[in-house]
C-alpha positions as CSV (number, residue, x, y, z in Angstrom):
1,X,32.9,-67.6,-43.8
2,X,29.9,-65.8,-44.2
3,X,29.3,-65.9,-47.7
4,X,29.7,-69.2,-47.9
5,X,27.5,-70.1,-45.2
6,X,29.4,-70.8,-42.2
7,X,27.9,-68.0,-40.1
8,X,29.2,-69.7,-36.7
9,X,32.7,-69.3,-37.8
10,X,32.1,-65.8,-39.2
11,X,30.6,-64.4,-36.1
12,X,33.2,-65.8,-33.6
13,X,35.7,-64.2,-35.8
14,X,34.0,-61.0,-35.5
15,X,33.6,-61.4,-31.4
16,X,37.1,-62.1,-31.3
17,X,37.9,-58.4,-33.3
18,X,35.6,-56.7,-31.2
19,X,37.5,-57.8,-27.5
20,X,41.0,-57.1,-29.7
21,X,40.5,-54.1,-31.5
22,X,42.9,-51.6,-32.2
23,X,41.3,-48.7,-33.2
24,X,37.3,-47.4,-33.3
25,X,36.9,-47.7,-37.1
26,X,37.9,-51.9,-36.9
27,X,35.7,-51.8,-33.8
28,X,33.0,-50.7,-35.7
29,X,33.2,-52.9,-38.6
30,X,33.1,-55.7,-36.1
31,X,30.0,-54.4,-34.4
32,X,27.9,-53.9,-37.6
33,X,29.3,-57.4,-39.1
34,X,28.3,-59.0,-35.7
35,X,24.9,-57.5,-35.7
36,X,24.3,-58.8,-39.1
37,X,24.6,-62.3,-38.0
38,X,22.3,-62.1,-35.0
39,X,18.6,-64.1,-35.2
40,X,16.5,-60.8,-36.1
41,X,13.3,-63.0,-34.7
42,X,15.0,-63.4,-31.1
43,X,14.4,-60.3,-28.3
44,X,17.5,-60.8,-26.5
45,X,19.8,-61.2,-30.4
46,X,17.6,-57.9,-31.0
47,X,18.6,-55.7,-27.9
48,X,22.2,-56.9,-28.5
49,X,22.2,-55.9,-32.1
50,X,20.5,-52.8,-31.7
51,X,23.2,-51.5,-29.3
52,X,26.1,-52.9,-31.4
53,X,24.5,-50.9,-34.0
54,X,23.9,-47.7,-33.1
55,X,27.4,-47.9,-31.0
56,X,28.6,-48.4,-35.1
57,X,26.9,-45.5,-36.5
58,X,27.5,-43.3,-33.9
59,X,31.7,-44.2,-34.9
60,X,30.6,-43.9,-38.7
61,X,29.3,-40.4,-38.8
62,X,32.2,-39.2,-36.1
63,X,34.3,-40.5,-39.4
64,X,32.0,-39.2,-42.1
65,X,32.2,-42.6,-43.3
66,X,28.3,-42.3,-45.4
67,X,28.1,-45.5,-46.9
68,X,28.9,-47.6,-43.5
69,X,26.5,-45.4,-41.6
70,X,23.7,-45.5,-44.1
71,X,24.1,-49.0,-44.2
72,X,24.0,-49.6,-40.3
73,X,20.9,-47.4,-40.5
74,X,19.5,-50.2,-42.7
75,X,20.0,-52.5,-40.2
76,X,18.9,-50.7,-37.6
77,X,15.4,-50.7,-39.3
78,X,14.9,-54.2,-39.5
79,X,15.4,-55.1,-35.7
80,X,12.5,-53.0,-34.7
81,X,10.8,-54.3,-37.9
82,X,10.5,-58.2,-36.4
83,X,9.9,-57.0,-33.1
84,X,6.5,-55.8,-34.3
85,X,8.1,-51.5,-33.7
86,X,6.6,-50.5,-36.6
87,X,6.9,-46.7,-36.3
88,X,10.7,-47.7,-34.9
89,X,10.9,-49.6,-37.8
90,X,9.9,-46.6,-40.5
91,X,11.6,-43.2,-39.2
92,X,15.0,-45.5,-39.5
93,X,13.8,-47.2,-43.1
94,X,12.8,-43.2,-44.0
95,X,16.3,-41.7,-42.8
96,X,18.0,-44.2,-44.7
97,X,16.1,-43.1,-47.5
98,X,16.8,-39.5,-46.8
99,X,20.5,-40.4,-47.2
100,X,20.5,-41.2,-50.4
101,X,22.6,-43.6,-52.0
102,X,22.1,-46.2,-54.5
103,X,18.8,-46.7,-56.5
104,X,18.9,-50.6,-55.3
105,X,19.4,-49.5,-51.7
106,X,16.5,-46.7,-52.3
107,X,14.2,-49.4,-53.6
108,X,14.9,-51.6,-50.5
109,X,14.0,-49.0,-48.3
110,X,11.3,-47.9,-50.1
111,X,9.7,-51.4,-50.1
112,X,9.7,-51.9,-46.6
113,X,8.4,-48.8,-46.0
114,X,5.4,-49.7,-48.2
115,X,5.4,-53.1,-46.2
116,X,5.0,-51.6,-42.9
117,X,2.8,-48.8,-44.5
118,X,0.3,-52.3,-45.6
119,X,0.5,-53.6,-42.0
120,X,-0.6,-50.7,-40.6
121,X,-3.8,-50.0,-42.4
122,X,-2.4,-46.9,-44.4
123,X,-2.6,-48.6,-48.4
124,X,-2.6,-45.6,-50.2
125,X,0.4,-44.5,-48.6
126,X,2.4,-48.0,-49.2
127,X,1.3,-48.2,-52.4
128,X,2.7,-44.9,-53.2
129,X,5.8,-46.5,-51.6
130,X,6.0,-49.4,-53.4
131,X,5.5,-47.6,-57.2
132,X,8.1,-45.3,-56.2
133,X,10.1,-48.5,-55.2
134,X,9.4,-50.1,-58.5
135,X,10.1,-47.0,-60.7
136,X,13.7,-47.2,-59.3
137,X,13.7,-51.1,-59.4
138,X,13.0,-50.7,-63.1
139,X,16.6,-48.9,-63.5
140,X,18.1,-51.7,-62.4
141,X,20.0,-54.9,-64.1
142,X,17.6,-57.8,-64.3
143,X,19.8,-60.1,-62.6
144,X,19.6,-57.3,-59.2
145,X,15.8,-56.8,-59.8
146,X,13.1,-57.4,-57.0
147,X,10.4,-56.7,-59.2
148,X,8.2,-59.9,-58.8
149,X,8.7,-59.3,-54.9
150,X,8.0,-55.7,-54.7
151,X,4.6,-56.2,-57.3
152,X,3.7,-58.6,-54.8
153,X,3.6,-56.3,-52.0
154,X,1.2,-54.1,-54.4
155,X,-1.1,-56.8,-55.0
156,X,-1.9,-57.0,-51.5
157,X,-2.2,-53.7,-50.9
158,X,-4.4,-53.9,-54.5
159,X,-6.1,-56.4,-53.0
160,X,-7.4,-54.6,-50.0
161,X,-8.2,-51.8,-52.1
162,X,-10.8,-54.0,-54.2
163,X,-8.9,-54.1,-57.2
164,X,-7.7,-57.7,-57.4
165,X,-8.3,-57.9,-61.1
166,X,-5.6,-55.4,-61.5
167,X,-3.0,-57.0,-59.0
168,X,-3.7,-60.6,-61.3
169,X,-2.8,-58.6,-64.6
170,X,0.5,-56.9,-62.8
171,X,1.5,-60.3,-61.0
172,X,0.8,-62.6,-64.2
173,X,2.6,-60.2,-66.8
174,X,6.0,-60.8,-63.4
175,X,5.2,-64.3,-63.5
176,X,5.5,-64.8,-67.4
177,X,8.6,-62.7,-67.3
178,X,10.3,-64.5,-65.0
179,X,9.5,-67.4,-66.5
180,X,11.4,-66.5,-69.6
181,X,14.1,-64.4,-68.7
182,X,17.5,-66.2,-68.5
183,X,19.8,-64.5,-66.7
184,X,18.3,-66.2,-63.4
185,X,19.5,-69.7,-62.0
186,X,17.3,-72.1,-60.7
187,X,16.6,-71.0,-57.3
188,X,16.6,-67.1,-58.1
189,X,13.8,-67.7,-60.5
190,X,12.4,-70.1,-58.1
191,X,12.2,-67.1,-55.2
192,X,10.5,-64.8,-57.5
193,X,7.9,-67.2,-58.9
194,X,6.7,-68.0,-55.3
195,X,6.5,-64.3,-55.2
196,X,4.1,-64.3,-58.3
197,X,2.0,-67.2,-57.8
198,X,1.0,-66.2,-54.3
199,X,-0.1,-62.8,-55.3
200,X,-1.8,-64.7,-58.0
201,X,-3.4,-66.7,-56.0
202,X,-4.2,-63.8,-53.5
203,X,-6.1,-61.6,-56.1
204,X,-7.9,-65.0,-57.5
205,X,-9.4,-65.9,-54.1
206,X,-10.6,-62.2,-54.1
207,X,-12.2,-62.7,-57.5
208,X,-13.7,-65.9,-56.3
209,X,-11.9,-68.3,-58.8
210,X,-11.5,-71.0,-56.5
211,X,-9.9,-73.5,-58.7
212,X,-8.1,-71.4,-60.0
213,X,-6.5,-70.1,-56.8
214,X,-5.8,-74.0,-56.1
215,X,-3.7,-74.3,-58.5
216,X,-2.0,-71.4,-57.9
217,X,-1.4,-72.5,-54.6
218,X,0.1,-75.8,-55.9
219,X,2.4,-74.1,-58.4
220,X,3.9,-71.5,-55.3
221,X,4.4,-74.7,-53.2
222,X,6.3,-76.6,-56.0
223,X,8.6,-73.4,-56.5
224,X,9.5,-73.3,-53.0
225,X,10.2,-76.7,-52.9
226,X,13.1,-76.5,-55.7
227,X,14.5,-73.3,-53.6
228,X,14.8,-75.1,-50.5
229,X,16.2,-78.7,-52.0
230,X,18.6,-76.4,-53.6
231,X,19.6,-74.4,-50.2
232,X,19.8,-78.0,-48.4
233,X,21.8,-79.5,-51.2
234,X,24.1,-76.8,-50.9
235,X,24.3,-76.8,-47.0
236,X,25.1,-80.1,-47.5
């Protein structure tokens, strides 16, 4: 039910497995599936999924289960994250990190570390993050890349660092790749061109090309437009 979008239907299914459990491992599962489906931007959906959460990892490293509990760590991370605990919000994104894992599940982490790193005033630390972030992006199929998100990140922090002319070159050369490469569908290349045209436009207001920027603008508004027609069309 939750992969196809009916996430009503998934999470009363996983309510119902965590008051009729039968052993800690299922209980778990339901906990950290629960959590999942919780609004991240809600306090009171927060407090509940930060204790169904940690209740989870606490059962997955009794059960040296690695992959469940560095997974649940990654959710742990982006409660505090929407609640505005920054610092929360990095030591769990850094101890997933320190966990290992995948180079896709690195690259996440190390993204959001380089997005809390920008929010808090500390740019050359995030945009060490976010190079290290794209260095293991770069090993990854094109289809699974986040590239044109991650190099938007950087132009912001670029950006603040007075070198917008550099974030345009990095987010035009995304931008024309995307464009071109065919492995996405419609609405994954739409995502990703919103991505480039707003740090486009971004590093053009910094430049002073007005116009320019504009049009920019435009071009990031159209591509969210075919996203969400195609998100509603499929909801319907």
């Amino acid at each position: 039910y939750d992969r196809y979008g009916d996430k009503n239907t998934a999470q009363a299914h996983w309510r119902f497995n965590i008051l009729n459990h039968t052993d800690k491992k299922e209980l778990a599962l339901a906990r950290f599936n629960s959590a999942r489906l919780l609004d991240k931007t809600r306090k009171a959906h927060q407090d509940t999924a930060l204790v169904y959460l940690r209740a989870a990892r606490k059962t997955f490293e009794e059960t040296n289960d690695h992959k469940n509990y560095r997974a649940t760590t990654t959710w742990i991370a982006i409660f505090p994250r929407n609640a505005g605990r920054l610092d929360e919000a990095k030591a769990e994104y850094t101890r997933a990190l320190n966990l290992g894992g995948t180079n896709r599940n690195q690259a996440y982490c190390l993204e959001y570390l380089g997005m809390i790193s920008t929010s808090q005033g500390l740019l050359d630390s995030a945009g060490i993050y976010l190079r290290q972030a794209l260095r293991l992006d770069s090993e990854l199929s094109e289809s699974s890349k986040r590239e044109a998100f991650i190099y938007n990140k950087l132009g912001q922090v670029l950006v603040a660092q007075g070198q917008p002319e550099l974030a345009l070159r990095l987010c035009d050369s995304i931008r024309i790749k995307v464009d071109t490469l065919t492995v996405f569908g419609d609405r994954k290349r739409a995502t990703r061109l919103v991505d480039c045209w707003d740090c486009i436009e971004e590093a053009q207001t910094a430049l002073g090309f007005h116009r320019d920027a504009l049009h920019s603008r435009d071009r990031r508004d159209s591509c969210r437009q075919i996203y969400e027609a195609l998100d509603n069309a499929n909801a319907a």
